[in-house]
N, C-alpha and C positions, 0 to 999 in steps of 0.2 A: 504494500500500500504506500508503503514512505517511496519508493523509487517513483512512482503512477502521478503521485503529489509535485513533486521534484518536476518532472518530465516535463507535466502539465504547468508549473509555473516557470518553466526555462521557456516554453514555447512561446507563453503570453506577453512575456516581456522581449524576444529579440524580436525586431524588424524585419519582415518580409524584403529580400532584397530582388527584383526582376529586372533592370535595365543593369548594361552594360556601358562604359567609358573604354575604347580601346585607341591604341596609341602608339603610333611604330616609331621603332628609336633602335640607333645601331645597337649589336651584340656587345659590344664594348657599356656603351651605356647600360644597359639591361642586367649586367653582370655585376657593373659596379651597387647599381641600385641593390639588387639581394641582396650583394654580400655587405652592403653598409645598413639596408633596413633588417635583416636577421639579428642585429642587435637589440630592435628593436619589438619584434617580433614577427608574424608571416607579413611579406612584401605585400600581401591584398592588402592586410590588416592597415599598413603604414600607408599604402596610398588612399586607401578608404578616409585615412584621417587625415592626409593631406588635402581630400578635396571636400573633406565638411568641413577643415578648418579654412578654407580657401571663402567658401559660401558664409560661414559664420564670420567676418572678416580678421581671423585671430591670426592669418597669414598676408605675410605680405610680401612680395616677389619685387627685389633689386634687380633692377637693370645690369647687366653686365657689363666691363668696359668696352666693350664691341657690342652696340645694342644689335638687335634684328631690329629695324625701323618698322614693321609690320605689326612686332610685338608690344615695344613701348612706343608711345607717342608723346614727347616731350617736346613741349614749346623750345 
């Protein structure tokens, strides 16, 4: 009965997730991100929170010194 209880309150509280963000980036890139977000925990998990903190604005993305002009637009 304790497992059924358990179960039943793990389900009600996680989030149904159904869309997908997909994102092509070299091998190199891809490689480095794992192995820098497995510190953190599974690479979904970290980029899942990279883009709710993105939406919540608790992120905030520097320009680089070589901007892409597409990407930032600064006066």
């Amino acid at each position: 009965m304790f497992n059924e209880t358990k179960f039943i309150l793990i389900m009600a509280t996680t989030k149904l997730k159904s869309a997908f963000l997909v994102v092509r980036v070299t091998d190199k890139t891809r490689t480095k991100f794992h192995n820098k977000a497995q510190k953190h925990g599974n690479p979904s998990e970290v980029l899942r929170e990279i883009v709710e903190a993105f939406n919540d604005d608790r992120l905030t993305i520097q320009p680089p010194v070589n901007r892409k002009e597409s990407l930032y637009h600064v006066s």
